[in-house]
KOLBA-758440 format. One line per 3 residues: number of its first residue (from 1); their letters; for each residue x, y, z of C-alpha. Coordinates in steps of 0.001 Angstrom, whole numbers. Layout:
<mikols>
NUM> A> X/Y/Z  ...
</mikols>
This chain:
<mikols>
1> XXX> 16893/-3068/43491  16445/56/44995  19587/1355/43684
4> XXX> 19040/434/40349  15361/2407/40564  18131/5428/41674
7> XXX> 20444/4966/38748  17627/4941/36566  15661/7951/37641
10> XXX> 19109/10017/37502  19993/9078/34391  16549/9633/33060
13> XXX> 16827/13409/34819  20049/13723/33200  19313/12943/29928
16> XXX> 15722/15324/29879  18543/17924/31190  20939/17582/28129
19> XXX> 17868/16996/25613  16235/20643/27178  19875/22013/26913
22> XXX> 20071/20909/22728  16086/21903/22331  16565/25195/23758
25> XXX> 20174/25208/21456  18307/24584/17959  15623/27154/19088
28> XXX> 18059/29956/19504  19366/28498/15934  16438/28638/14299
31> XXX> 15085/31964/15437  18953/33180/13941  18382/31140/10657
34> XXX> 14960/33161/10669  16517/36675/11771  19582/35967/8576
37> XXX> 16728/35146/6146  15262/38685/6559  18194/40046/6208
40> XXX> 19605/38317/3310  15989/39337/1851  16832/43240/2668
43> XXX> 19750/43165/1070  18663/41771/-1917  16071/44201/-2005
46> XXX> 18581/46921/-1291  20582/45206/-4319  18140/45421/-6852
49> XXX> 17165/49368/-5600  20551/50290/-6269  21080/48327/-9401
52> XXX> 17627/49984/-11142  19132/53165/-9331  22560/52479/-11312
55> XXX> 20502/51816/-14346  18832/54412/-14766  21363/57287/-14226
58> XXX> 23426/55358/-16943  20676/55600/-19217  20177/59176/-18427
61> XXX> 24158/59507/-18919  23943/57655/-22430  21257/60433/-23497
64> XXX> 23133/63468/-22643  26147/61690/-24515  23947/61316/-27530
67> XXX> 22231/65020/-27241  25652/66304/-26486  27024/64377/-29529
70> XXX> 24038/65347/-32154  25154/69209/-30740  28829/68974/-31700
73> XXX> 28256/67370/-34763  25491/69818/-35687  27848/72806/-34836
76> XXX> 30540/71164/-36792  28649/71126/-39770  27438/75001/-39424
79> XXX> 31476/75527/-39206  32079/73363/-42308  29596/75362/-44031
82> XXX> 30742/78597/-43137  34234/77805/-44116  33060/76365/-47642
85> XXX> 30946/79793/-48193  33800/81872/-47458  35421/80193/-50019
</mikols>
């Protein structure tokens, strides 16, 4: 009987060992789930800076095309009316 009382006191110690080992295990997973959600959150935030970033020197592009357009086309038609006065 005495035994048994043995047997059952170290399996009881071994399993509280292996469920300590697999607590501690998911604790260290879920502080890295934690740590890659505030990164994942960075770079998103990072994302979006560079894509208003991106945004807005293309828009700033696009309106020197235009003003740089309007120009050309405004000095072609001084040209074209010099040419028709000489004429």
């Amino acid at each position: 009987m005495e035994n048994i009382n043995n047997i059952t006191v170290l399996f009881g110690t071994l399993i509280t060992l292996l469920l300590s080992v697999v607590a501690y295990f998911i604790k260290q997973l879920h502080t890295d789930f934690k740590s890659m959600e505030k990164d994942l959150i960075e770079v998103k935030t990072m994302a979006l800076i560079i894509k208003t970033e991106f945004k807005s020197g293309n828009d700033l592009l696009n309106q020197k095309v235009e003003y740089l357009e309007k120009r050309v086309n405004n000095i072609e038609l001084t040209i074209l009316k010099n040419q028709d006065h000489e004429k």
